[in-house]
PyMOL Python script that loads the backbone (N, CA, C, O; Angstrom):
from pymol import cmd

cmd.read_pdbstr("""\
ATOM      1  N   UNK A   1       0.846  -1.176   0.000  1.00  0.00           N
ATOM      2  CA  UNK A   1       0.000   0.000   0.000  1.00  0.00           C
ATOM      3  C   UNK A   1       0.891   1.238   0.000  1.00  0.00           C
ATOM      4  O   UNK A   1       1.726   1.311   0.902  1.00  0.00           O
ATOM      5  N   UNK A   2       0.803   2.423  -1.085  1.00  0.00           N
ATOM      6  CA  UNK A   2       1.220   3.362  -1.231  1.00  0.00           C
ATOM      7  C   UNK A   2       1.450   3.965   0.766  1.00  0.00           C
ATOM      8  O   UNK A   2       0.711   3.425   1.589  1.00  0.00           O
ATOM      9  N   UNK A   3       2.320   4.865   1.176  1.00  0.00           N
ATOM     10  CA  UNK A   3       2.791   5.348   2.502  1.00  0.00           C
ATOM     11  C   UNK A   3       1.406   6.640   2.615  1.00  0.00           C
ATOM     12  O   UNK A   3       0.938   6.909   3.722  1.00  0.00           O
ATOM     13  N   UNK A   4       0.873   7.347   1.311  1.00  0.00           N
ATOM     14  CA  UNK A   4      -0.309   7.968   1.288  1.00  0.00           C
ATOM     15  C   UNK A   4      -1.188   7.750   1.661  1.00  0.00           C
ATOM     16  O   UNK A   4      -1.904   8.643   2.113  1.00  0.00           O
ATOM     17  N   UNK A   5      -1.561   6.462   1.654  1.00  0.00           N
ATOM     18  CA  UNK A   5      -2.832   5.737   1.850  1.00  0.00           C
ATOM     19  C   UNK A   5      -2.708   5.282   2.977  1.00  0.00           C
ATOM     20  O   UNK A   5      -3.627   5.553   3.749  1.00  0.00           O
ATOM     21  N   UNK A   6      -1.664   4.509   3.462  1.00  0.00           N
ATOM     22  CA  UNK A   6      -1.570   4.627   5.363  1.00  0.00           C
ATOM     23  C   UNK A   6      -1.697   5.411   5.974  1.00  0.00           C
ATOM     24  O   UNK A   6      -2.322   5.286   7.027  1.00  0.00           O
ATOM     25  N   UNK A   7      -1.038   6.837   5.495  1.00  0.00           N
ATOM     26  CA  UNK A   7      -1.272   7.697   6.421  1.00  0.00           C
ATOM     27  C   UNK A   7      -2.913   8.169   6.485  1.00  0.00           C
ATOM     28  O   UNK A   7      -3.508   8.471   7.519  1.00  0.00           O
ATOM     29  N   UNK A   8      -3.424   8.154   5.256  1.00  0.00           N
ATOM     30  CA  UNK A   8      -4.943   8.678   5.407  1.00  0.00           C
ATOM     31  C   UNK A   8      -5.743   7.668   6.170  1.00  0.00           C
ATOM     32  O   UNK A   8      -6.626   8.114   6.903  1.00  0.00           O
ATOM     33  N   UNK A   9      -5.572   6.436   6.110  1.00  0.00           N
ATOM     34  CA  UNK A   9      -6.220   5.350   6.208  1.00  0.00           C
ATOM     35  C   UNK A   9      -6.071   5.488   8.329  1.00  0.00           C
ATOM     36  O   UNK A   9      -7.123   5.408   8.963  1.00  0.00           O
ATOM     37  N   UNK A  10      -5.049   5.634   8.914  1.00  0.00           N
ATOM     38  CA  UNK A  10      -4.729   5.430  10.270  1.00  0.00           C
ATOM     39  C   UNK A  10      -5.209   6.697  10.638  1.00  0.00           C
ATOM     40  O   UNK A  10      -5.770   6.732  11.733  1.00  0.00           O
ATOM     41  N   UNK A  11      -5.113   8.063   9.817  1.00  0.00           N
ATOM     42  CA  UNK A  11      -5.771   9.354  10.868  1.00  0.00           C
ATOM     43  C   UNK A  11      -7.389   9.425  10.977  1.00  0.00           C
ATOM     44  O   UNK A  11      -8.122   9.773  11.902  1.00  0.00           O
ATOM     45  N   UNK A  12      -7.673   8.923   9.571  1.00  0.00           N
ATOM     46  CA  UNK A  12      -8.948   8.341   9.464  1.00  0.00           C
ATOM     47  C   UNK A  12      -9.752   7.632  10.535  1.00  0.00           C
ATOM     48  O   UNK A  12     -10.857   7.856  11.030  1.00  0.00           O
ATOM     49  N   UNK A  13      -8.815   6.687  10.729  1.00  0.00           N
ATOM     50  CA  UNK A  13      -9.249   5.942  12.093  1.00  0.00           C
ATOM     51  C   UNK A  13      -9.132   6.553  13.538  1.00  0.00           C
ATOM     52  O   UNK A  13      -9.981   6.667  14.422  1.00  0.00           O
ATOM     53  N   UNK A  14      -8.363   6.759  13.510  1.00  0.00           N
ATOM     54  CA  UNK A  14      -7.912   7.763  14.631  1.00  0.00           C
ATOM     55  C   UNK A  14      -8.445   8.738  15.127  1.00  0.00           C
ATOM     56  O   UNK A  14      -8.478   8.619  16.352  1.00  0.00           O
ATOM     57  N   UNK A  15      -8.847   9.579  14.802  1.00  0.00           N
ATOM     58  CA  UNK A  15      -9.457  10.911  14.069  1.00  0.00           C
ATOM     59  C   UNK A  15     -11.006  10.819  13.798  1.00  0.00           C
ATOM     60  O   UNK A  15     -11.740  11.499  14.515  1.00  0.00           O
ATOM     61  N   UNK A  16     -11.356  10.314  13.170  1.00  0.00           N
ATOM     62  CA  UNK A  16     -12.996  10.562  12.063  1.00  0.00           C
ATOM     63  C   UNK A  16     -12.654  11.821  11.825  1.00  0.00           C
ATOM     64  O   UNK A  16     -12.816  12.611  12.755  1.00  0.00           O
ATOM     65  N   UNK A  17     -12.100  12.329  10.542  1.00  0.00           N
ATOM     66  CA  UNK A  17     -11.809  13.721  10.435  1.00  0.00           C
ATOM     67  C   UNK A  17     -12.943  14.964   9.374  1.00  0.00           C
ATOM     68  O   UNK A  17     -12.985  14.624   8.192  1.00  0.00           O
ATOM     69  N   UNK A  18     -13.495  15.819   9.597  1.00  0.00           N
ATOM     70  CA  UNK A  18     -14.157  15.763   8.756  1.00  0.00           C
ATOM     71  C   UNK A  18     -13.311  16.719   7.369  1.00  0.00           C
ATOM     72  O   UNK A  18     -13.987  17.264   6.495  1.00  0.00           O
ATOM     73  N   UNK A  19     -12.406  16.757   7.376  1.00  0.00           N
ATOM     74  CA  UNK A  19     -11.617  17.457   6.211  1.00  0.00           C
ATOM     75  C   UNK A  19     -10.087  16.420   6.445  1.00  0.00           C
ATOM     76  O   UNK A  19      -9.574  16.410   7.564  1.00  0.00           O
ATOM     77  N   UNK A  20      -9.608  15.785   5.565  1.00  0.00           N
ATOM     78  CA  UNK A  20      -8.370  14.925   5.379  1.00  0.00           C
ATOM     79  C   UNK A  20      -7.907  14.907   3.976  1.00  0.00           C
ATOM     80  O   UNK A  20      -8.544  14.278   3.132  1.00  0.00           O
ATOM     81  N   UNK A  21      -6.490  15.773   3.582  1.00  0.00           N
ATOM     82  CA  UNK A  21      -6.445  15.599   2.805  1.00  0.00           C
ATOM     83  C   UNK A  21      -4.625  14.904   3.014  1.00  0.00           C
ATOM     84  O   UNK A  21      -3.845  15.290   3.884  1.00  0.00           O
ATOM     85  N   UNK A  22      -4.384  14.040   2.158  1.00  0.00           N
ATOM     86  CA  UNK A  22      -2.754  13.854   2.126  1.00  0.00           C
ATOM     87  C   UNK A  22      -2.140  13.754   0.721  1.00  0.00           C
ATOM     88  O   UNK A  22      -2.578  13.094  -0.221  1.00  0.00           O
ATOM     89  N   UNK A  23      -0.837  14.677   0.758  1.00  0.00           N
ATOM     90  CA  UNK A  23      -0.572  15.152  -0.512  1.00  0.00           C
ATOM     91  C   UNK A  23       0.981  14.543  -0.403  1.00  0.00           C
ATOM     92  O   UNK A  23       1.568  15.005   0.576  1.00  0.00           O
ATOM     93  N   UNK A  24       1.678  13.717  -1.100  1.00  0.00           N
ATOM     94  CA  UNK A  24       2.573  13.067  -1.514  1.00  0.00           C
ATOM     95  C   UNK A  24       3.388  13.995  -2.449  1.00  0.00           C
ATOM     96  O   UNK A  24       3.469  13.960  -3.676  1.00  0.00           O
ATOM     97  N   UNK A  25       4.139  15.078  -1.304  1.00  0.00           N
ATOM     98  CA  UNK A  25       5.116  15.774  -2.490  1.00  0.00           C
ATOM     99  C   UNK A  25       6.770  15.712  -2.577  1.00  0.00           C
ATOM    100  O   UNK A  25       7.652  16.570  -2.617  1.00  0.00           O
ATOM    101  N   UNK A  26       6.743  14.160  -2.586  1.00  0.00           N
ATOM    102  CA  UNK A  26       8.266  13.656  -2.901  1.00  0.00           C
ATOM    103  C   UNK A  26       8.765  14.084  -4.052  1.00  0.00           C
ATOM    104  O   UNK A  26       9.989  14.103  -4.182  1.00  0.00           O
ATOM    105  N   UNK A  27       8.091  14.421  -4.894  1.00  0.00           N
ATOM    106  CA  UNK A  27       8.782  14.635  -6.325  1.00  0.00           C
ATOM    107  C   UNK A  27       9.123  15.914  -6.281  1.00  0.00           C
ATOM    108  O   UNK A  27       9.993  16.085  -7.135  1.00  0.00           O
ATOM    109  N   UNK A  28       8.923  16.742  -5.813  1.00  0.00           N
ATOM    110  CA  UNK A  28       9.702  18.083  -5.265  1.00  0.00           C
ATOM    111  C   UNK A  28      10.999  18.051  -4.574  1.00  0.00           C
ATOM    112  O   UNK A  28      11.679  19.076  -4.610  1.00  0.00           O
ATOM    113  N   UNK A  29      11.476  16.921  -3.892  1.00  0.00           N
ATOM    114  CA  UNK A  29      12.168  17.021  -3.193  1.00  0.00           C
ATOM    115  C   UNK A  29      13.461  15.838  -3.698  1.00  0.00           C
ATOM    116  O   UNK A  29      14.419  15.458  -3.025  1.00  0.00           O
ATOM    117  N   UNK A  30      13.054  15.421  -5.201  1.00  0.00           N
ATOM    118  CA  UNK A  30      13.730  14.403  -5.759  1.00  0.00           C
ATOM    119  C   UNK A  30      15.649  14.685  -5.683  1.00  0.00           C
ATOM    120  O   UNK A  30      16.177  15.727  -6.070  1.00  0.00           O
ATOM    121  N   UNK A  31      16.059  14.041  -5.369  1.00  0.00           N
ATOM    122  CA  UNK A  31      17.779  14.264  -4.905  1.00  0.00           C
ATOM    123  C   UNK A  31      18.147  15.009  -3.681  1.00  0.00           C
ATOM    124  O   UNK A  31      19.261  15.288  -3.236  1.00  0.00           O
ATOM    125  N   UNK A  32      16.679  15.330  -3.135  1.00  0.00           N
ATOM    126  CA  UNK A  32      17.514  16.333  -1.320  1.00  0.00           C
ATOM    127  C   UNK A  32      17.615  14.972  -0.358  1.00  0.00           C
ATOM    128  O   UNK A  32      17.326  13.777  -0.404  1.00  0.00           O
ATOM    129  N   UNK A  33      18.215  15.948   0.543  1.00  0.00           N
ATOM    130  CA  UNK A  33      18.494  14.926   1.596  1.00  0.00           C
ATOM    131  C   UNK A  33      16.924  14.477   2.110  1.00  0.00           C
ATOM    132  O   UNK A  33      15.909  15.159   1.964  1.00  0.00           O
ATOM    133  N   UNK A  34      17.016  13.235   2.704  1.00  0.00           N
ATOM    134  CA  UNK A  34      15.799  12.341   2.665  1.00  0.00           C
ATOM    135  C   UNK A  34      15.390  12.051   1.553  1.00  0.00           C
ATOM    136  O   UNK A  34      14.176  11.852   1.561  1.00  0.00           O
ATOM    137  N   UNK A  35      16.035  11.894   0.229  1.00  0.00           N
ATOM    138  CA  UNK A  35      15.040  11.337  -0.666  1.00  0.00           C
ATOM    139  C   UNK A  35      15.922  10.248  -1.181  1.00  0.00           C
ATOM    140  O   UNK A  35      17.008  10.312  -1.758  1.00  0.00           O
ATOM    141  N   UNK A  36      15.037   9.031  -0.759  1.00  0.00           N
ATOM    142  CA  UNK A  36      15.859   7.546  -0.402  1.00  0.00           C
ATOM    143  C   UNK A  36      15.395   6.653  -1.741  1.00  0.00           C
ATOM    144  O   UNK A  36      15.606   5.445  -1.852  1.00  0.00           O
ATOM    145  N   UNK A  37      14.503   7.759  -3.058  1.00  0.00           N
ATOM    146  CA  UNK A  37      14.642   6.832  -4.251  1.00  0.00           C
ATOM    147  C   UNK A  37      12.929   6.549  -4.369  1.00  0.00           C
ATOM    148  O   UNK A  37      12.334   6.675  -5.439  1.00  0.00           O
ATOM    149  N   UNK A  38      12.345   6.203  -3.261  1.00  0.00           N
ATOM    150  CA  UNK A  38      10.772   5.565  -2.999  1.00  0.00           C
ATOM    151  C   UNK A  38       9.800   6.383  -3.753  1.00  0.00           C
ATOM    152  O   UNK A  38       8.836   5.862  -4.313  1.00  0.00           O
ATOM    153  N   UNK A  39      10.017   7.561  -3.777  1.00  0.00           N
ATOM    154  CA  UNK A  39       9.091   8.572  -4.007  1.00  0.00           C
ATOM    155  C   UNK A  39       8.497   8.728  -3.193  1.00  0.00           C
ATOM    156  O   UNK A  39       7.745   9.689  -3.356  1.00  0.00           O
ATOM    157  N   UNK A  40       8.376   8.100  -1.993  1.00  0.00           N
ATOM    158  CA  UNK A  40       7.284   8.433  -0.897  1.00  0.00           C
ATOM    159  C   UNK A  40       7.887   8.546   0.533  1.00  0.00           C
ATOM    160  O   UNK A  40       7.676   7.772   1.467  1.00  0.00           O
ATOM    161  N   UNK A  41       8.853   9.901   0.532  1.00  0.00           N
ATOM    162  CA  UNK A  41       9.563  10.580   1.643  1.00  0.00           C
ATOM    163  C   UNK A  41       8.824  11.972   2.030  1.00  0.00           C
ATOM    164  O   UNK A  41       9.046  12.303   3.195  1.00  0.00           O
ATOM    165  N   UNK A  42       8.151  12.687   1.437  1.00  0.00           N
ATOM    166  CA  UNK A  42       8.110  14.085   1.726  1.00  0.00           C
ATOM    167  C   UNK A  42       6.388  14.579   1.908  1.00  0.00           C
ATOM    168  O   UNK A  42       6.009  14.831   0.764  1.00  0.00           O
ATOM    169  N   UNK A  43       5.271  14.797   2.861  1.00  0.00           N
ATOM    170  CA  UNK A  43       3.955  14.520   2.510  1.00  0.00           C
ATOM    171  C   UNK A  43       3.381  15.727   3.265  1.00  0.00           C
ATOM    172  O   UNK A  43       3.694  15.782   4.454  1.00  0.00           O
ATOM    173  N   UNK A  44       2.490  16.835   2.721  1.00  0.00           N
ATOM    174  CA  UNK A  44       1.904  17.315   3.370  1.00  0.00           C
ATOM    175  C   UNK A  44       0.433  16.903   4.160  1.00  0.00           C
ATOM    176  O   UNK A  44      -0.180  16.084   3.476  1.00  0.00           O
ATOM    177  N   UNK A  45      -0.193  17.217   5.264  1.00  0.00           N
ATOM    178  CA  UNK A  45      -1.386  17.166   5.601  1.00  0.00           C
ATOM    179  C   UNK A  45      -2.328  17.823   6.021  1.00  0.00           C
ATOM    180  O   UNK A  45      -2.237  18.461   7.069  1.00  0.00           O
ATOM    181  N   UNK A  46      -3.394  17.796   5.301  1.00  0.00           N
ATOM    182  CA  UNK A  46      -4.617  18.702   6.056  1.00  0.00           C
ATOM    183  C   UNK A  46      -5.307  17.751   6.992  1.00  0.00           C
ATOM    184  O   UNK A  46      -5.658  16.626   6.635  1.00  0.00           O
ATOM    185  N   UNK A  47      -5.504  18.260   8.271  1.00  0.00           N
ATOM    186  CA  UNK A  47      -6.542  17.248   8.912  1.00  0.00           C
ATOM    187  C   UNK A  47      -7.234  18.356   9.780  1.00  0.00           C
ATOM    188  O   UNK A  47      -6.548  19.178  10.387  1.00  0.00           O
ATOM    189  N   UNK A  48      -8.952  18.370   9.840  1.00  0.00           N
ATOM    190  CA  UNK A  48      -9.570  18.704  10.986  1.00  0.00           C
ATOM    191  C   UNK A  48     -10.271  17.768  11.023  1.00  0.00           C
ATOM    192  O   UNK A  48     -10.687  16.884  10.275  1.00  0.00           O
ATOM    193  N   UNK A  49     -10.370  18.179  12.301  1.00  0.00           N
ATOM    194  CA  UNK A  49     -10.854  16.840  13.662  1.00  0.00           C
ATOM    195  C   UNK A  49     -11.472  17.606  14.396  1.00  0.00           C
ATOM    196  O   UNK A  49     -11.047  18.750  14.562  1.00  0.00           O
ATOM    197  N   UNK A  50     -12.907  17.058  15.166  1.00  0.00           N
ATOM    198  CA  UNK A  50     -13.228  17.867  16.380  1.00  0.00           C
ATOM    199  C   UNK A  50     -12.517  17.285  17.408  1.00  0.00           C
ATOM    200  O   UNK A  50     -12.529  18.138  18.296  1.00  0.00           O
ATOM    201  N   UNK A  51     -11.911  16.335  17.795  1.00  0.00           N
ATOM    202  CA  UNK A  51     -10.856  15.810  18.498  1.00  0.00           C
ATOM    203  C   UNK A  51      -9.772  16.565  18.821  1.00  0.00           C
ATOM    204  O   UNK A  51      -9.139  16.268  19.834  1.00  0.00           O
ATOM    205  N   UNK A  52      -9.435  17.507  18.131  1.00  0.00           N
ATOM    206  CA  UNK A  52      -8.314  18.814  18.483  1.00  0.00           C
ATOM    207  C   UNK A  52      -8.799  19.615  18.882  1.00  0.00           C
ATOM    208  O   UNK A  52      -8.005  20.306  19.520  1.00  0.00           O
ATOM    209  N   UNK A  53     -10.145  20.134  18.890  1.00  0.00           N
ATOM    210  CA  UNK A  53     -10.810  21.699  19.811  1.00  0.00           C
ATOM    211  C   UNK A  53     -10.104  21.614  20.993  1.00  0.00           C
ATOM    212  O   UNK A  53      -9.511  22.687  21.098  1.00  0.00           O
ATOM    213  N   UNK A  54      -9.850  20.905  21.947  1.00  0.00           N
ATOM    214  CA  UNK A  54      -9.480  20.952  23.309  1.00  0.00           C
ATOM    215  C   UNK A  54      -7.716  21.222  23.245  1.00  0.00           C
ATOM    216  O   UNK A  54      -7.096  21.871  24.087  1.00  0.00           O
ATOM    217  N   UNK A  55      -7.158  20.601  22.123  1.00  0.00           N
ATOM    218  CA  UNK A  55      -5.577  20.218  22.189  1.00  0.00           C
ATOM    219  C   UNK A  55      -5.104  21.669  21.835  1.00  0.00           C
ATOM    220  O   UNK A  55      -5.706  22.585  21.275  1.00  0.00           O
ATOM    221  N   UNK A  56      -3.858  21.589  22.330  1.00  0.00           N
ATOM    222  CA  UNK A  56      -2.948  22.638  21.590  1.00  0.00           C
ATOM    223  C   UNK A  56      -2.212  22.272  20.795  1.00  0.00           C
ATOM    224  O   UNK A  56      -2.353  21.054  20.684  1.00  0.00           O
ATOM    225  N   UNK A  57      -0.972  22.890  19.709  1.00  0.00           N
ATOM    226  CA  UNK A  57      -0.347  22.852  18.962  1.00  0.00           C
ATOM    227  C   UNK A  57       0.322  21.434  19.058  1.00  0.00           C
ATOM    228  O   UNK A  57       0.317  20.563  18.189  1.00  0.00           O
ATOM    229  N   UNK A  58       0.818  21.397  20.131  1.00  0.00           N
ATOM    230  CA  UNK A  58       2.094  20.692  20.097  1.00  0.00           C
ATOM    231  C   UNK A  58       1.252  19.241  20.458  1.00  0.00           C
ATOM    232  O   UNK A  58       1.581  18.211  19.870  1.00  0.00           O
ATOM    233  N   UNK A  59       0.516  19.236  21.127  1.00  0.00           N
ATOM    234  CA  UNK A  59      -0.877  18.139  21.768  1.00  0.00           C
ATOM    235  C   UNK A  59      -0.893  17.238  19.986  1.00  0.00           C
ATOM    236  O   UNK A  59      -0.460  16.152  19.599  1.00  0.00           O
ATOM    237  N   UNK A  60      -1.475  18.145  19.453  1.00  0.00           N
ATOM    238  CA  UNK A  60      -1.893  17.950  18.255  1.00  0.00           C
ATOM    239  C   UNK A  60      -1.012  16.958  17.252  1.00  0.00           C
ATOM    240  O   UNK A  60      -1.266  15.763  17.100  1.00  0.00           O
ATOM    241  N   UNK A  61       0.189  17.750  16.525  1.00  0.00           N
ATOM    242  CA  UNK A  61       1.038  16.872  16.276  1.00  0.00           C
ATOM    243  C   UNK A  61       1.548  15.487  17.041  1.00  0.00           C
ATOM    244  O   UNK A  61       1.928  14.441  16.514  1.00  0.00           O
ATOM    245  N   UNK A  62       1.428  15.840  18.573  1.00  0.00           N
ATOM    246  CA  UNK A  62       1.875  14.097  19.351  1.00  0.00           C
ATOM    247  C   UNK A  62       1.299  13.516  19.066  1.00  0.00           C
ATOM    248  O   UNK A  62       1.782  12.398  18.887  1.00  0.00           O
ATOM    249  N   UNK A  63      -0.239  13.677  18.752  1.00  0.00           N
ATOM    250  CA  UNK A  63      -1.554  12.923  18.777  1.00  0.00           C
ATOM    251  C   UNK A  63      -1.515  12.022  17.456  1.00  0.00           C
ATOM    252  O   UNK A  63      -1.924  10.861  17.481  1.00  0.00           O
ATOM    253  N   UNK A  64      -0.920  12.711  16.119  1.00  0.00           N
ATOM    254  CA  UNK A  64      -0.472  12.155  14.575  1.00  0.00           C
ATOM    255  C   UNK A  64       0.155  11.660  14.417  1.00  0.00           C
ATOM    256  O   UNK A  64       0.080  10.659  13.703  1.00  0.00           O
ATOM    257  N   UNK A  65       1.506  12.203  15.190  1.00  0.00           N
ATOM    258  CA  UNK A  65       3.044  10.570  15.140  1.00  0.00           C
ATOM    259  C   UNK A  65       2.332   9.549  15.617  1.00  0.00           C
ATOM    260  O   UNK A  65       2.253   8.420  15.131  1.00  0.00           O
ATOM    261  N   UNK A  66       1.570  10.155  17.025  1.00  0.00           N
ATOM    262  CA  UNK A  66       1.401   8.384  18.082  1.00  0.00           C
ATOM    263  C   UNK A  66      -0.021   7.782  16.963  1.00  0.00           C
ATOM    264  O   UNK A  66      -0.066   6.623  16.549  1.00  0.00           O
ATOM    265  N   UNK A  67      -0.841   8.610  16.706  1.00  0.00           N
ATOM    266  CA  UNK A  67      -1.728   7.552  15.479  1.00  0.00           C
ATOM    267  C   UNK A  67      -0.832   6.893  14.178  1.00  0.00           C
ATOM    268  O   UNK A  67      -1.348   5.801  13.940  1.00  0.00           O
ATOM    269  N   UNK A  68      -0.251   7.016  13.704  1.00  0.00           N
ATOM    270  CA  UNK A  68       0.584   7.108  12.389  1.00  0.00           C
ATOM    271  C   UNK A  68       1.572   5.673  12.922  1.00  0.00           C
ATOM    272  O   UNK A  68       1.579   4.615  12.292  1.00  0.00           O
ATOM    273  N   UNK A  69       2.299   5.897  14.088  1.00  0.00           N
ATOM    274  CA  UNK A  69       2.863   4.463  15.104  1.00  0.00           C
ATOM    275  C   UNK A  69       4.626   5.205  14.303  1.00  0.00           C
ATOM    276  O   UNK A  69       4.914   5.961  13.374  1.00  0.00           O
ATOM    277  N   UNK A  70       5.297   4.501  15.238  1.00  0.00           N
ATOM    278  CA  UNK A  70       6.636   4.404  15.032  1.00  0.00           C
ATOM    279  C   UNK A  70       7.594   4.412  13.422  1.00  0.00           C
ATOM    280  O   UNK A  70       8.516   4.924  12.786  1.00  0.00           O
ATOM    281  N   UNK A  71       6.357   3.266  13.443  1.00  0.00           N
ATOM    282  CA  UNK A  71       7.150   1.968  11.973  1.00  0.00           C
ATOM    283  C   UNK A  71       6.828   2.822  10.901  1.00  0.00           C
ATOM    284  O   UNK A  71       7.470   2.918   9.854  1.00  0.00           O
ATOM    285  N   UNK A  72       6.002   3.322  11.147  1.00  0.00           N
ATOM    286  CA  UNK A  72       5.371   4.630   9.480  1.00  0.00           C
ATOM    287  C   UNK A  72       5.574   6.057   9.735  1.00  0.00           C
ATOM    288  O   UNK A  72       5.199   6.759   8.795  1.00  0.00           O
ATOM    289  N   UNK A  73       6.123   6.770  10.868  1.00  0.00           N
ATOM    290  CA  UNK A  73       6.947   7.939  10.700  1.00  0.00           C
ATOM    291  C   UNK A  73       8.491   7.185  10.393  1.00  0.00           C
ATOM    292  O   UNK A  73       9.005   8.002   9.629  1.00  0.00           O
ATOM    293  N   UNK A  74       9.144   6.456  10.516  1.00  0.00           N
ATOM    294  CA  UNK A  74      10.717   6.428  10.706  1.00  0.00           C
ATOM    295  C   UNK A  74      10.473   6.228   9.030  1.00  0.00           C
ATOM    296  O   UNK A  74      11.546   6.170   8.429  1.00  0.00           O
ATOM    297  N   UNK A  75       9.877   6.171   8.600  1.00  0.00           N
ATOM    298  CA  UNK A  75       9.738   5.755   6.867  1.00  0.00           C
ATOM    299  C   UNK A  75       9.615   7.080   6.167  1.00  0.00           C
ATOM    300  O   UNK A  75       9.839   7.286   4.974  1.00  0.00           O
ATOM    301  N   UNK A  76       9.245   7.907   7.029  1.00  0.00           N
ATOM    302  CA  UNK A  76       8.592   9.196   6.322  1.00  0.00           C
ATOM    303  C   UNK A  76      10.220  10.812   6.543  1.00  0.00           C
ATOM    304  O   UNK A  76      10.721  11.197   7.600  1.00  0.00           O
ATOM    305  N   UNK A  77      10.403  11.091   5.716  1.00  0.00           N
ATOM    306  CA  UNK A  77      11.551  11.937   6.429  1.00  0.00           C
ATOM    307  C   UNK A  77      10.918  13.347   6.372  1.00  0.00           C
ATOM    308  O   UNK A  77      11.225  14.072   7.318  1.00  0.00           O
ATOM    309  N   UNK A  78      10.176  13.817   5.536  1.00  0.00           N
ATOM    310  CA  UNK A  78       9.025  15.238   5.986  1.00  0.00           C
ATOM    311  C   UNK A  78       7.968  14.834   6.088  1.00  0.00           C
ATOM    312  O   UNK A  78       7.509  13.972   5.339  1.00  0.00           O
ATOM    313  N   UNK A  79       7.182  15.506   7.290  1.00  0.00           N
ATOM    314  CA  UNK A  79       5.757  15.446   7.497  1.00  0.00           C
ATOM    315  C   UNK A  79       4.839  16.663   7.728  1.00  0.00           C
ATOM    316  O   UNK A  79       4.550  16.959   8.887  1.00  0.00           O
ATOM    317  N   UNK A  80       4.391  17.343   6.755  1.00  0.00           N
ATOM    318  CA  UNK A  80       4.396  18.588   7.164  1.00  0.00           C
ATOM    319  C   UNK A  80       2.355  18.641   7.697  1.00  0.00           C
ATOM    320  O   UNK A  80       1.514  18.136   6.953  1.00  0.00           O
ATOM    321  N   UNK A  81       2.072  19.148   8.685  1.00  0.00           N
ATOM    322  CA  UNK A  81       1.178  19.027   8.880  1.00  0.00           C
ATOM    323  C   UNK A  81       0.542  20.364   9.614  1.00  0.00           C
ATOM    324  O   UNK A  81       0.992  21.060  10.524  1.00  0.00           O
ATOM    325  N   UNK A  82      -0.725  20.451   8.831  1.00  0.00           N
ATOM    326  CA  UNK A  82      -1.713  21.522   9.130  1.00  0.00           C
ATOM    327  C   UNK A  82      -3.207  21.015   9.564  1.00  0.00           C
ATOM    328  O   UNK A  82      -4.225  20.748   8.926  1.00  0.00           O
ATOM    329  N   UNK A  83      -2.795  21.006  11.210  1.00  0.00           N
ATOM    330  CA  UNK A  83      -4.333  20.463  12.090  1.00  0.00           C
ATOM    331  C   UNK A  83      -4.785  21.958  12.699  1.00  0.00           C
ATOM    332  O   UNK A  83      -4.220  22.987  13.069  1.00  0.00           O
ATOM    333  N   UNK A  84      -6.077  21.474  12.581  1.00  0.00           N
ATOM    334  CA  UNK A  84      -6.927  21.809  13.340  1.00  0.00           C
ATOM    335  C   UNK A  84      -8.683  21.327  13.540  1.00  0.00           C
ATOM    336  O   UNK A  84      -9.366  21.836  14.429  1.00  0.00           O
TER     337      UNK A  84
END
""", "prot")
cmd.dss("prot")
cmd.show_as("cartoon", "prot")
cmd.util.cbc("prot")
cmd.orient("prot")
């Protein structure tokens, strides 16, 4: 399964989000550091959640690594993410 589709697929779950979008922009970043050949190193995200009204910034992002798990950030070398 494309690393796109995990990631949508686990915040999805995680989350019930009602706006999720994930954008796979490795090909921008083709020959920088982190780009290990896969095409699927570099990913932006939109996510709202009513699950974040209460969180703050930093709440927020912990909340996406720890849904996302270990094994599928150490794969990912940018994660750029826009919650709320």
């Amino acid at each position: 399964m494309p690393v796109a589709d995990e990631i949508y697929h686990k915040l999805t779950d995680a989350f019930t989000p009602d706006r999720l979008e994930v954008v796979n922009d490795s090909h921008r970043h083709a020959g920088h550091a982190g780009d290990d050949g896969t095409g699927e190193t570099h990913f932006n995200v939109i996510l709202r959640a009513p699950a974040f009204a209460p969180m703050g910034r930093v709440q927020r992002h912990r909340a996406v690594h720890a849904a996302l798990g270990p094994d599928l950030i150490a794969r990912i070398h940018a994660l750029a993410l826009d919650i709320g």
